[in-house]
N, C-alpha and C positions, 0 to 999 in steps of 0.2 A: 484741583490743586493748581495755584499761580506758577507758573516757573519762571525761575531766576536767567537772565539773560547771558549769556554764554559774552566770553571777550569780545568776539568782531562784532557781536551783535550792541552790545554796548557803545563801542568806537564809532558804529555805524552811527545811532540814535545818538551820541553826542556830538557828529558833526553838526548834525540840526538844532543841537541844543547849546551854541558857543559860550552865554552866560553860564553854563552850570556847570559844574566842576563834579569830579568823581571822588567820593569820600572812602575812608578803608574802613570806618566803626564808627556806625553801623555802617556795612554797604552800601553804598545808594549817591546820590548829587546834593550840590547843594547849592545855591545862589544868596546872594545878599543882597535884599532893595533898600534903598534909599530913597524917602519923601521928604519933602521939605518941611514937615512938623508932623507932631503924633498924631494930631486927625486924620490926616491923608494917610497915614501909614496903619492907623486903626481901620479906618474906608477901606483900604487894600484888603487886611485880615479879613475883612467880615465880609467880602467878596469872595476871598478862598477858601472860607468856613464853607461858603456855600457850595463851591464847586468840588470840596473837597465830598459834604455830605452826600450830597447826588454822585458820587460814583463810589460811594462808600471808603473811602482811602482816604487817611487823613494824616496830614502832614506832621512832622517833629517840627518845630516851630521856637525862636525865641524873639523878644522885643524891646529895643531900648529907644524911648521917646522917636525919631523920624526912621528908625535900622529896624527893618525884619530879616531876619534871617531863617532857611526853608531848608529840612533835609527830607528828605523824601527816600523810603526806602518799604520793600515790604519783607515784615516778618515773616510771614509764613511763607514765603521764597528763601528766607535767610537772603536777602540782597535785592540788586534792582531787577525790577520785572516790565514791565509791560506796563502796568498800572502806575509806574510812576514816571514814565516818560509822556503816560498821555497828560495828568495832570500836568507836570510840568509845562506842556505845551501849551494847557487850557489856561491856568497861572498866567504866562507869557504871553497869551493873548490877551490877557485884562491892562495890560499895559498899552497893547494896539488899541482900546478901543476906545 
């Protein structure tokens, strides 16, 4: 079973995570990226499809032409776990590289 991250544990992992904000419903973060047109921002998605497949976790997601928007949360925790703080960071890294 995933367990859901307790408050200090949360505030901890979101010092590291300054872009991402803490949602109430569903539990979990959330970030908004912004590309300079839909192709870059479709490239984005289908970079996080993959990252998201390979660690089985796969994000709440919506798109409008250059705006993606990312919640990340896990169900079966009821809220944020551990698995969405690492995706998160993996995401976050796609932008570093």
């Amino acid at each position: 079973m995933i367990g859901k991250l307790s408050g200090d544990e949360r505030a901890q992992e979101l010092a590291s995570l300054p872009e991402w904000t803490l949602v109430a419903e569903p539990e979990g973060i959330k970030r908004r990226f912004t590309f300079s047109d839909f192709s870059e921002a479709f490239g984005f998605m289908t970079r996080v499809a993959l990252l998201a497949e390979q660690a089985n976790h796969h994000p709440e997601w919506f798109n409008v032409y250059n705006r993606v928007d990312i919640t990340l949360t896990t169900h079966d925790a009821d809220g944020l776990s551990r698995r969405d703080i690492d995706l998160a960071k993996a995401i976050d890294a796609l932008l570093s590289a």
